[in-house]
Each structure stands twice: as C-alpha cells, then as structure tokens.
C-alpha positions as MATLAB code, in Angstrom:
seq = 'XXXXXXXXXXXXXXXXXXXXXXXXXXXXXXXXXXXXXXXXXXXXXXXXXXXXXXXXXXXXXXXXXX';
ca = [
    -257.377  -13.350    7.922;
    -260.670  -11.231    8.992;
    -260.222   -7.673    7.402;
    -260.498   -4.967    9.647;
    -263.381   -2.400    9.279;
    -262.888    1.200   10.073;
    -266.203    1.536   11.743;
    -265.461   -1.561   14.491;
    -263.495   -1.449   17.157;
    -259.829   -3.277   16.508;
    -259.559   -6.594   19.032;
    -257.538   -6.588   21.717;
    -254.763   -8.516   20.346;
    -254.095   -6.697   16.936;
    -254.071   -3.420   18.809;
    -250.972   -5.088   19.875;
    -249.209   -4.592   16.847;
    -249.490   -1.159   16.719;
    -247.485    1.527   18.435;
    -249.780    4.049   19.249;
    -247.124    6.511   20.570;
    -245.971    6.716   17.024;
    -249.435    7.313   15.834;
    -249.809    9.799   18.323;
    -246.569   11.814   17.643;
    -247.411   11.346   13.527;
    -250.646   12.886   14.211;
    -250.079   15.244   17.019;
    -252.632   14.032   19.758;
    -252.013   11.697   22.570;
    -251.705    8.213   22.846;
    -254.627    7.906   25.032;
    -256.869    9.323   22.149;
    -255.429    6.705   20.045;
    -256.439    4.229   22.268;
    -260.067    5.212   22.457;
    -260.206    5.185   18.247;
    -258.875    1.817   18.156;
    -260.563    0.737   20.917;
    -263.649    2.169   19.401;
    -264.750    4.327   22.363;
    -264.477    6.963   20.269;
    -265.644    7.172   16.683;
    -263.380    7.609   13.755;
    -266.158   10.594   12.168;
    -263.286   13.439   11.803;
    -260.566   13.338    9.054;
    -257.764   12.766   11.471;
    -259.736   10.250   13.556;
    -260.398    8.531    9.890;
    -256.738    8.599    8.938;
    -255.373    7.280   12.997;
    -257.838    4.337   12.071;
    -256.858    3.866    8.505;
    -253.443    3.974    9.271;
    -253.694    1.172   12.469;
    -255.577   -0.782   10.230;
    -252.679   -1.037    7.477;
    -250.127   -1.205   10.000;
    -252.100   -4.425   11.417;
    -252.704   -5.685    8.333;
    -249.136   -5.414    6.752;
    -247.865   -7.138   10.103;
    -250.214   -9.951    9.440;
    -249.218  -10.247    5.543;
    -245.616  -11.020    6.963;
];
C-alpha cells in the first residue's frame, strides 16, 4: 500500500472510498469543493482545506487497513 501525500492529488479509485457529502456537511462547504481538494484542482494551503485532505486521506487509508 502507497501512502497518500497531502500535497498530490488522491487517484481516482481511492476517492471512491470516501463520501465527500459527509466531508462536506462535517466541514460546512460543498461537496464540489471537496472534490476539487481531492482531486487536487485545488490546493490544500488553508487550515480547513488541510484538515478535508487529512481527513480523506485517513478515511482511505483506514478502509485499506481493513
């Protein structure tokens, strides 16, 4: 298993694994803006973009620990 890095865009198919809705309600933006972090179209450089990435990232990776 590749670890994820906060400053990379997450592939396609661990994005998957994440349900960005939640993400979006837990941190009160929309899902579409979740998209672009983990997408990478937009970069994780303010403290809630930092912890919607953080937080995919140890979603994914708990997921994958299964």
């Amino acid at each position: 298993m590749n670890a994820l890095d906060i400053t990379e865009p997450i592939p396609k198919e661990k994005r998957k694994l994440v349900n960005t809705e939640k993400l979006a309600i837990e941190y009160e933006v929309s899902r579409e803006y979740v998209d672009m972090i983990m997408r990478g179209d937009r970069d994780p450089n303010t403290p809630k973009a930092k912890a919607i990435k953080e937080k995919a990232i140890k979603i994914i990776e708990a997921i994958e620990s299964l």
